[in-house]
N, C-alpha and C positions, 0 to 999 in steps of 0.2 A: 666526172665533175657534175654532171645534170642531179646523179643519184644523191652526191654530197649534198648539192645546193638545197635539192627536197627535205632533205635531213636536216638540213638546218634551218630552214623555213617553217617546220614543223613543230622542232624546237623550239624556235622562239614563240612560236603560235598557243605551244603545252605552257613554256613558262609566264607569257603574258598573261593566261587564261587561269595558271594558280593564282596570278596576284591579285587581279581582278576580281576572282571570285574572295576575297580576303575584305574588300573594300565593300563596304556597306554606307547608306547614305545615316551619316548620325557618331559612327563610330572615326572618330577622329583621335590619333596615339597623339603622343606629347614629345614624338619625333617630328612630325610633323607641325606642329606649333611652336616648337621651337629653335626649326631650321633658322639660322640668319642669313643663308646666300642662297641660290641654286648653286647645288654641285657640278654644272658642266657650262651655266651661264653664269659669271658673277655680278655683273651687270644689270641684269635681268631684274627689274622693278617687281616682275609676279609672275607664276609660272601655273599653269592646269596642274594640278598634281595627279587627277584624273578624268575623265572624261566619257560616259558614257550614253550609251544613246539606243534606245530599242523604238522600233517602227514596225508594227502588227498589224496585218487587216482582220477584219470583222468581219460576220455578215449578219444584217435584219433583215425576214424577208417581206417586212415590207414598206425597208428606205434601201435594201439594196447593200450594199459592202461600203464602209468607209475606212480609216484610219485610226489609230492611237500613236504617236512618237513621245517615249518618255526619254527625260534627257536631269543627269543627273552630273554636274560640274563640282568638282573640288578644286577648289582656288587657292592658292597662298601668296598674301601682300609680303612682298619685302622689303620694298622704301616707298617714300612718298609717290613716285613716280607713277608706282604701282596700285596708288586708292583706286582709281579712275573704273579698273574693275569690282568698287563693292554693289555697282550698278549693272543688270545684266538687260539687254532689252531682246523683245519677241514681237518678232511683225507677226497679224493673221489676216488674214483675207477673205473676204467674200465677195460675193457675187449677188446677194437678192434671195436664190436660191440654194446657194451653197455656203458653208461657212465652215473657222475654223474657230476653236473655242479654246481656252484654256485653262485648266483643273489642276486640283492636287498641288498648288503651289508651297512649299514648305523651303527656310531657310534657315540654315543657325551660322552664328558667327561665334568663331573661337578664339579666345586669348589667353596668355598665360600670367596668373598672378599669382607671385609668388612659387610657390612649389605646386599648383594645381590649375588644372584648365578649367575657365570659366567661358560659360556660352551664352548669347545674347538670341533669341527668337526672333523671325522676322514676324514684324506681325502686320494689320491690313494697310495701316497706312504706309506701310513701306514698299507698296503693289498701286500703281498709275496708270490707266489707261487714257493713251492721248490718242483723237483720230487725224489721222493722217489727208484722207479722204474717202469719198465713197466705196472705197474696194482695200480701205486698208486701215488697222489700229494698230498701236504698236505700244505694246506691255511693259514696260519699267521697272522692274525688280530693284531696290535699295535695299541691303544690305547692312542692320544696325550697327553699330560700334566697331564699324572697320578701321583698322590700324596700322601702322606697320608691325608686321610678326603674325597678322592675323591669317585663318584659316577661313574659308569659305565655302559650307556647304550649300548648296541649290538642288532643287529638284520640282521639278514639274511636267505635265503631260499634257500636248494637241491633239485633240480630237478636229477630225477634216476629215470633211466633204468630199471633199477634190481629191478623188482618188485616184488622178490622173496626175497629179501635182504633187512631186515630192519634193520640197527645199533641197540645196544640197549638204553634204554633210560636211563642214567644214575640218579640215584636218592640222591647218596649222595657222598661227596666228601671229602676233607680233612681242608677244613674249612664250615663254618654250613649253613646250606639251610633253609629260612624264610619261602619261599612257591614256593610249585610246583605244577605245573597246566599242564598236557598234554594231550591231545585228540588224540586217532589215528582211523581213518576211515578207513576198510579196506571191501571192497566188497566181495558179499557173492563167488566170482568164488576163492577166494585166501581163504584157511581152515591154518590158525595158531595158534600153541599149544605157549600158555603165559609160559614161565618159571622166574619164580625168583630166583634172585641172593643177593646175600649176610646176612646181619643178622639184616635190621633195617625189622618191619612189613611194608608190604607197599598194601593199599586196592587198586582194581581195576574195576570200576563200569561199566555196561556193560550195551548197550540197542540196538534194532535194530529198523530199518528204511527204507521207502519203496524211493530210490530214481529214478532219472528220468534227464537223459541229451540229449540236445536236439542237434544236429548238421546236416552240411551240407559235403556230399563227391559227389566224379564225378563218375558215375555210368559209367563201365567200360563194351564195348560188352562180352555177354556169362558170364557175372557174377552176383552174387545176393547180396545184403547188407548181412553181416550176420543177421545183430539186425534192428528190426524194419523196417517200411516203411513209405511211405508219395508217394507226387508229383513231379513228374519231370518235369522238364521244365531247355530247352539247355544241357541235358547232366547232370545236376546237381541234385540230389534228398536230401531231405531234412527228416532226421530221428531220432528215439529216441530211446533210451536207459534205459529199465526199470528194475531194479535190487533193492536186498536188500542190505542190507548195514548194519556193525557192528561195533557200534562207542565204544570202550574203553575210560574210563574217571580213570586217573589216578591224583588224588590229595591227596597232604600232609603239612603239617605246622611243621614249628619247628622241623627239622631232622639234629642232631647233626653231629659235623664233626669228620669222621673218619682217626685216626689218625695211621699214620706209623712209623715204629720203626726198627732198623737194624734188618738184618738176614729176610727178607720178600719176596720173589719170584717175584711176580708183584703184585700190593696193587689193582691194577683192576678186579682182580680176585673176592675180596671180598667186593668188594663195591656195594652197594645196588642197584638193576637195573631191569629191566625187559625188559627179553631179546621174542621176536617175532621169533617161528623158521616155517617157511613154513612145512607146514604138507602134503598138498595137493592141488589140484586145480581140477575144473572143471567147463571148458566151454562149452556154447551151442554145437561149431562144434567140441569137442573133446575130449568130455567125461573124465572122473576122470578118473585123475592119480596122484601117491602115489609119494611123494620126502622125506617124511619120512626115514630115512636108516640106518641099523647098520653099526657101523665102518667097518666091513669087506664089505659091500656093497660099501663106500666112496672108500677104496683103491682100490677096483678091480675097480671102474670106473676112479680114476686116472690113475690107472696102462694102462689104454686103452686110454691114451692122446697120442696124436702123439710126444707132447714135454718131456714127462714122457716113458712110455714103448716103444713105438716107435723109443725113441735113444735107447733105450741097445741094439735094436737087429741090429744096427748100429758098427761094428768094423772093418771093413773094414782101416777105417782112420786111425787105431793104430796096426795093428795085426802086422807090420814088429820090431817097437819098442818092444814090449810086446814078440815076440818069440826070439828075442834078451834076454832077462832075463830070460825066462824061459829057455832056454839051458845052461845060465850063473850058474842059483840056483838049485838046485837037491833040496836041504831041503825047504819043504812046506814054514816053517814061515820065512826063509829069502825071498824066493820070496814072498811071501804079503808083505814083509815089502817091497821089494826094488820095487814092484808095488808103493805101498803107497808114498814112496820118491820121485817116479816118479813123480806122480801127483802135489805135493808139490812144486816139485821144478821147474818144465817146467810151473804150471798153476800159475796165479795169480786171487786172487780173486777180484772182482772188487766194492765189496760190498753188492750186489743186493742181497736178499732174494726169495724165491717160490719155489717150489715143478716142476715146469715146466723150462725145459730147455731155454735161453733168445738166444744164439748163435747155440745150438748145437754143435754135436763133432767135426767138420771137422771146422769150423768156430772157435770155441774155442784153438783146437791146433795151428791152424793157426795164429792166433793171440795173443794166451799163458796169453788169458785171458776169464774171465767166471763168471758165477755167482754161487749162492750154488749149484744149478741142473745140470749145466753146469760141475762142477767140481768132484759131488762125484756121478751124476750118471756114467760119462764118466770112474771112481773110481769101480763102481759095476762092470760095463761092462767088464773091461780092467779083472778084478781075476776073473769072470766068465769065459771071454777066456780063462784065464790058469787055469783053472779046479776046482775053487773053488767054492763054493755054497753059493754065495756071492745074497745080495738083497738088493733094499733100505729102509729105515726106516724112515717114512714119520712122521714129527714132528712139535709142534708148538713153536716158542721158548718163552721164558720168559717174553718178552715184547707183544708178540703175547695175552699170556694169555691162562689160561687150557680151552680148548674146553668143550663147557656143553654138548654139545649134536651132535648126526654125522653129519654132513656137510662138503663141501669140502674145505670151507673157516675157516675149523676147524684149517689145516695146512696152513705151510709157511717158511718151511723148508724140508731138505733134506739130512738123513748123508748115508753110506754105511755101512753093515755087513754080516761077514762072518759067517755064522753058524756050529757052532762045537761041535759033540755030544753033541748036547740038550742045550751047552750054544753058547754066540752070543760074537764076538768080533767086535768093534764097531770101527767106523773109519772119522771120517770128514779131509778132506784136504785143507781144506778154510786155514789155516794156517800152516807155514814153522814151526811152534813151538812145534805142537802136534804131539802126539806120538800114537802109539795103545792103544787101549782103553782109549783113554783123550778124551774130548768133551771141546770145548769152553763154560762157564757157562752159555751165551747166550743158550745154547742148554739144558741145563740140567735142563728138564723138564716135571718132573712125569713120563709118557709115550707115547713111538713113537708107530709107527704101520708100523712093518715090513710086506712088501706086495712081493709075490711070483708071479713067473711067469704065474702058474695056476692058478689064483686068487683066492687063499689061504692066510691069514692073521695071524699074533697073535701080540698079545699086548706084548712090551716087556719094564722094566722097564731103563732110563734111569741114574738112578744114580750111581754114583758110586762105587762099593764095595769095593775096595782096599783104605783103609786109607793113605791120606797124610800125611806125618809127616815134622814137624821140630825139627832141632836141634841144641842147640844153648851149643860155649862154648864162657865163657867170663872168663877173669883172669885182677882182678884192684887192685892197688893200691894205696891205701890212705895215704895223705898227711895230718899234720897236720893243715898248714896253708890253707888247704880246697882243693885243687887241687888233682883234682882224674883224674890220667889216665888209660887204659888198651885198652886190646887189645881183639877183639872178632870174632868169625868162627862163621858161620848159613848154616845150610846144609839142601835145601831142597827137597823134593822127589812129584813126580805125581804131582796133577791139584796144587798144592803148587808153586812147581816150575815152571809149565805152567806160572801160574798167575805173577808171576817176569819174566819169557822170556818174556814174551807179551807186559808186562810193560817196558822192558828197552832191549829189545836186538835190538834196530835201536839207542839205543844213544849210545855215547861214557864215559869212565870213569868216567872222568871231572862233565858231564852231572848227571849221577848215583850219584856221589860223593856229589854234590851239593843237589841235590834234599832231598837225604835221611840225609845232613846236618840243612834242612829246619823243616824238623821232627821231628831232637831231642834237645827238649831245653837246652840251657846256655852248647853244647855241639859241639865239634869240632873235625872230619873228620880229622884226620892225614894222614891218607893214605887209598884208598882201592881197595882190589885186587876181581875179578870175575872170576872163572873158569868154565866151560862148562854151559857159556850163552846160546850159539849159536848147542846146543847138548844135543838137546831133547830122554830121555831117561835117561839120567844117570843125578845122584843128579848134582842140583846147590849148587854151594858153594861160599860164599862170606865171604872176611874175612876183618875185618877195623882197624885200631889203632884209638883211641880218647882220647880225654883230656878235662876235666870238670871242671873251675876253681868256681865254685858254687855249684858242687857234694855231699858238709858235711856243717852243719848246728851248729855252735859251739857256747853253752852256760854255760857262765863259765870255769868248769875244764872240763865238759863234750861235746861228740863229738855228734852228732843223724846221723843214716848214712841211705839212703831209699836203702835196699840192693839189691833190683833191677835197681835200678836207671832208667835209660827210659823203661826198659824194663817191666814193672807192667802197667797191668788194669789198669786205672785212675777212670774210671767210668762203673755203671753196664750200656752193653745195654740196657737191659731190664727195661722200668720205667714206663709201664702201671700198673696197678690194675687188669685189665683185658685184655686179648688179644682173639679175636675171630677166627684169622685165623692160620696156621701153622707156625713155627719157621723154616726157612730155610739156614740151614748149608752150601747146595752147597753140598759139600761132607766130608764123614767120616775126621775124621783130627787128630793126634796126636802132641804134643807139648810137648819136654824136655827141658828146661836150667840149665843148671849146672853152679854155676857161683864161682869162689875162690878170697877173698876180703882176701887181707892183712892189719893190721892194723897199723895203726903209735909205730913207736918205742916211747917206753915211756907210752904210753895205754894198757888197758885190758877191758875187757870183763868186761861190768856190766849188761846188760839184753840181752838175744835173744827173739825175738818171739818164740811164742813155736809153735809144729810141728801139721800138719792140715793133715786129710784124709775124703775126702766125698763122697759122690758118687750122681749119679742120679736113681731115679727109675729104678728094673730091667736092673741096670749093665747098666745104656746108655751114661753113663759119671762117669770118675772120677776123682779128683785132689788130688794132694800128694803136702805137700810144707813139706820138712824136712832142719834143719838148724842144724851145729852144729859146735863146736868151735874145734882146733887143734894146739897149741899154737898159732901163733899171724895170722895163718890161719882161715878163718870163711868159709865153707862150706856151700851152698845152692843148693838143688834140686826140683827145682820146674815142675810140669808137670802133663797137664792134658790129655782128648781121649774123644771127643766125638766121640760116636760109628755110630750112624746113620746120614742121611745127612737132613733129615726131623722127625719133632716131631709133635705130634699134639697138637690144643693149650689146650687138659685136662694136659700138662705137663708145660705148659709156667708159674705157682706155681712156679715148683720145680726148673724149670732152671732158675730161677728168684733170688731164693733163693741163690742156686747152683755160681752161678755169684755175689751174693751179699758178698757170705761167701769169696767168691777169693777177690775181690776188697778192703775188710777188711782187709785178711790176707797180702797180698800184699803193703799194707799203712804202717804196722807197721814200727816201726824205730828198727834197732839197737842198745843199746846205748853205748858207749867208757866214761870211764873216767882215768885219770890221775893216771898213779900209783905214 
C-alpha cells in the first residue's frame, strides 16, 4: 500500500506539472473564457484557475541575500458575486532598514465578444498604494472591464529584505482553486520548520541542490571576500558563490472553497496554507544562531525595544498631571479609573496599529495624538507611577490572525493591565467608549502576553467573563384593520453596549432614528429617545414608539399575528453540514424580551404556540420561549444565554440545531378569531 500511495503521489505531481507547465501568463484559450459554471462548484461566484508562486533567494555581496516571490494568479468571474476579485491587494512591510518592494506588475483582462476573445490592459491607474502605517503599505491591483465570464490574468514580483520573513503561502480560499503550483528555494544558511495550516491535506515535495552564483565586487584595502575567490584586475575581483540549496515543491488540484459563516474570528486563520517560520541560520562568518523562541523569549525581547520598554521608564512628561490625581483619589479603583479617563480623554487615537510606540510620550501628549502603543503604553506607565502593578499585554488582534508559532510578528497590538491578586484587569484606551475591563472586539483574541518588567511573562486569556446582556420590553397593540403600534425600552449592558456607543455615539438622533428605521421592515420610528450614549459604564437604554400598518396578516374571520414582529430570528446562522473551525460569540451574552400584545376587541384566542425550553451541551446555552394568554392580554418571554464566548466546532451539531429550534419557534403565528 505505502509503494501504491508513492505512485500515485507521483503521478499526480508528473500530471500537475504537464499542465502547469502549458499555462503561461498571457496565453488564455477560449475554454476558459467561456466557461459559465465551475465544473465541481456550481455555485461558486469565481474560482483561481491557476495559481502560481516562485520564492528565490539572491546574493549581493554587498547587501547580503534577499528575496524575489513572483506570483502569477489566473482568475475567472462567474456571477456578480464573484466581481469582488477584479481587485487583488499586496501588503509590504518594512522596517527603516528593511523593505519590501513591488515590480513587474502586469495585468490583462479577458472577455469574449462575439466569436473572439477581447483583452483589456491593466494600466497605472488601476495600481493604488494606500499606507497602512509605519511598517506597512498595502498595493491594490484593479482590474479593467471585469465582468461576469471574465478571465483574470495578474502577475507581479516582491522583492524583500527580510530574509527571515516569508509570508505564507496561502492554499485555499473562499471560492475553489483548479491548481496550484509553488516552488520556494531557500539556501542551506537559512534552516525553516514548514508548518501547516488549516484542514484541507496539502503534500510538500522536497529535493536539494548544489548551487553556484557567480559575481563581481570592488575589493576594499584590509579586507577579504567572504565567499570564494577569483582575479583582480583595477580594484575589482570577480567571485563565486557555492552553496546548497532546498527547493520545496508544493502542488495540488482541485481544492475546494472554503466557506465562511457568521460568528467566525478571522477565516485566515483556518484556511489551508503553509506557513515557513525561520528556525535558524548559519553563515560561513558567523556560525549558528537559534531564532526559534518561546513566547516568553518573544516578549522579553520586545520588552527591550527602545519604542516598547524604553517609553515606560519615561514619566517625566506626565508625572505633574498624574500627582495631581493621585492626591485628588485616596481610593485605589477611582484613581485607575480617573488615570484611565485621562488618557481617553486628552489622547486621540489616530488609528495606527503595533506593539512599538510611532510618537512617543512627550511627542504624543503634545500633540494629544498616538497610536495603539503610543496610548496605552503611555496608559501602563502613567498607574505604574501611581503605584499600581500595571503591565502591557502584548496582542494580536482579529484581523492580524492567531499566531501559530513565537515570533515577534506574532503581535501588532498593545492594551494595558493592572494585576490584582492573581486576577488581571484589562484596559485599552484607544476609545472614549470603553470602560474597564471592555476591549474593542478588534482585540478579543484568544490570548495576549502580558510581559513584566523583569522579563517574566504569562499567557493571559483575553475574553470576556462577564456576560453581556440585553433587555428588552415591548408593549403593542393590535388593530383590527392590521395596524399594530407600540412602544419599546432595550437596555444594554458591557461589550453590548460598547458595540451601540461605538456605532452611534458621534451621530445625532435624527441619524440613530433613521438608520434603525432602515432595519425594521413595513415599520416606522415614531419617536426615539437615547440615554447614557455618551457614559460608558452604566447600561444604555434606548427607548422607540412604532407603528406597523402591515404588522397582522388577515384571512377571513381569522387574524395570524408574528408575536415577535421584527424582533424574531428570521434565519439560522448556522447553514453548513460541517464547520471545521470554532463558533465565535465575541463574548458571553444574555438576551430577555418580554413583550405584552393586546388583542382587538371583538377577537379571542384560538392557538398559541406552545412553550419551548432547550438547552446546549453541558449547560453552554439555553432558551425559554414561554407564552400565555390573560384575557385580551397575550404574554411572551422569550430569552436565551450563551454562556461562553467560543465553542469548538465538535459543537457546531448542537448549536446548529440549537438555532434551528429558535428560528422554528420564533416563526409560529399566533392565531385571532372572531368571537
Amino acid at each position: 500500500m505505502k509503494l501504491q500511495f508513492t505512485i500515485i503521489i507521483v503521478f499526480i505531481s508528473i500530471f500537475i506539472n504537464a499542465q502547469t507547465n502549458d499555462i503561461k501568463f498571457g496565453k488564455v484559450s477560449m475554454e476558459e473564457v467561456g466557461q459559465k459554471e465551475h465544473n465541481l462548484d456550481k455555485e461558486a461566484g469565481a474560482a483561481f484557475l491557476f495559481k502560481k508562486e516562485r520564492l528565490v533567494y539572491d546574493y549581493n555581496p554587498s547587501k547580503g541575500f534577499n528575496y524575489s516571490r513572483k506570483v502569477h494568479y489566473r482568475i475567472k468571474v462567474y456571477k456578480k458575486s464573484g466581481l469582488s476579485w477584479s481587485t487583488i491587494t499586496v501588503p509590504l512591510y518594512n522596517n527603516g532598514a528593511l523593505s519590501q518592494k513591488i515590480y513587474g506588475i502586469e495585468g490583462l483582462t479577458y472577455n469574449v465578444q462575439g466569436n473572439e476573445i477581447v483583452k483589456d490592459k491593466l494600466k497605472k491607474d488601476g495600481v493604488f498604494t494606500q499606507n497602512i502605517n509605519k511598517y506597512e503599505d498595502k498595493v491594490s491591483i484593479t482590474m479593467p472591464n471585469v465582468k461576469e465570464g471574465s478571465v483574470i490574468d495578474i502577475e507581479y514580483e516582491i522583492a524583500s529584505d527580510f530574509v527571515g520573513f516569508i509570508a505564507p503561502f496561502v492554499i485555499q480560499y473562499g471560492i475553489p482553486v483548479n491548481q496550484v503550483d509553488i516552488k520556494v528555494e531557500i539556501p542551506e544558511y537559512f534552516n525553516f520548520k514548514k508548518n501547516v495550516r488549516g484542514f484541507y491535506p496539502i503534500q510538500i515535495g522536497e529535493v536539494t541542490e548544489k548551487k553556484k552564483i557567480d559575481f563581481q565586487y570592488r575589493q576594499e584595502r584590509d579586507t577579504k571576500a567572504l565567499f570564494g575567490g577569483g582575479e583582480q584586475s583595477e580594484g575589482i575581483r570577480r567571485g563565486d558563490l557555492v552553496y546548497f540549496e532546498t527547493d520545496y515543491n508544493i502542488t495540488a488540484i482541485n481544492i475546494p472553497a472554503f466557506k465562511e459563516e457568521q460568528y467566525t474570528d478571522n477565516i485566515e486563520n483556518y484556511r489551508s496554507a503553509i506557513v515557513f517560520e525561520l528556525e535558524s541560520t548559519k553563515f560561513p562568518s558567523e556560525g549558528y544562531r537559534m531564532y526559534s523562541q518561546t513566547w516568553g523569549d518573544v516578549a522579553n525581547v520586545i520588552y527591550k525595544y527602545d519604542d516598547f520598554g524604553g517609553e515606560l521608564s519615561k514619566n517625566k512628561v506626565f508625572r505633574k498631571e498624574i500627582d495631581v490625581l493621585i492626591s485628588k483619589y485616596a481610593d485605589k479603583a477611582e484613581l485607575a479609573a480617573s488615570i484611565y479617563n485621562f488618557v481617553k480623554e486628552k489622547i486621540v487615537w489616530d488609528g495606527y496599529y503595533g506593539y512599538g510606540c510611532d510618537n512617543g510620550f512627550e511627542k504624543t501628549l503634545e500633540e494629544q495624538k498616538g497610536n495603539v502603543a503610543d496610548i496605552n503604553l503611555m496608559l501602563t506607565a502613567m498607574l505604574r507611577y501611581a503605584g499600581f502593578e500595571a503591565n502591557p499585554v502584548l496582542v494580536s488582534t482579529k484581523k492580524h490572525g492567531i499566531p501559530l508559532f513565537p515570533t515577534t510578528n506574532g503581535f501588532n497590538y498593545v492594551i494595558a493591565a493592572i494585576e490584582n491578586n492573581g486576577d488581571y484587569i484589562l484596559l485599552d484606551a484607544t476609545n472614549n467608549m470603553l470602560t474597564v475591563n471592555e476591549l474593542p472586539n478588534r482585540a478579543i483574541n484568544w490570548y495576549g502576553r502580558l510581559v513584566r518588567e523583569d522579563g517574566s511573562s504569562v499567557s493571559i486569556d483575553l475574553s470576556p467573563k462577564k456576560s453581556s446582556s440585553k433587555t428588552i420590553f415591548m408593549n403593542v397593540k393590535l388593530q383590527e384593520d392590521g395596524l399594530v403600534n407600540g412602544n419599546m425600552r432595550t437596555s444594554l449592558t458591557d461589550n453590548l453596549a460598547y458595540v451601540y456607543r461605538d456605532a452611534n455615539s458621534i451621530k445625532n438622533i435624527e441619524e440613530i432614528k433613521d438608520e434603525k428605521s432602515e432595519l425594521l421592515t413595513y415599520t416606522e420610528i415614531l419617536n426615539l429617545e437615547v440615554k447614557n450614549l455618551n457614559v460608558p459604564g452604566l447600561p444604555m437604554v434606548e427607548t422607540i414608539s412604532f407603528e406597523n400598518e402591515n404588522g397582522l396578516e388577515r384571512i377571513g374571520e381569522k387574524i395570524y399575528v408574528d408575536p415577535m414582529l421584527f424582533l424574531a430570528i428570521k434565519e439560522n446562522p448556522f447553514k453548513m453540514e460541517k464547520r471545521e473551525y470554532p463558533i465565535d460569540f465575541v463574548f458571553p451574552r444574555t438576551e430577555k424580551i418580554n413583550i405584552s400584545l393586546k388583542i382587538p376587541e371583538g377577537y379571542k384566542v384560538e392557538y398559541l404556540p406552545e412553550n419551548l425550553a432547550i438547552g446546549l451541551p453541558e449547560g453552554r446555552g439555553i432558551y425559554n420561549f414561554i407564552m400565555k394568554e390573560n384575557g385580551n392580554i397575550i404574554q411572551l418571554v422569550s430569552s436565551y444565554e450563551i454562556k461562553y464566548a467560543m465553542f469548538s466546532p465538535n459543537y457546531y451539531t448542537a448549536v446548529k440545531e440549537f438555532y434551528n429550534q429558535i428560528v422554528q419557534k420564533q416563526s409560529e403565528k399566533i392565531i385571532l378569531t372572531k368571537i
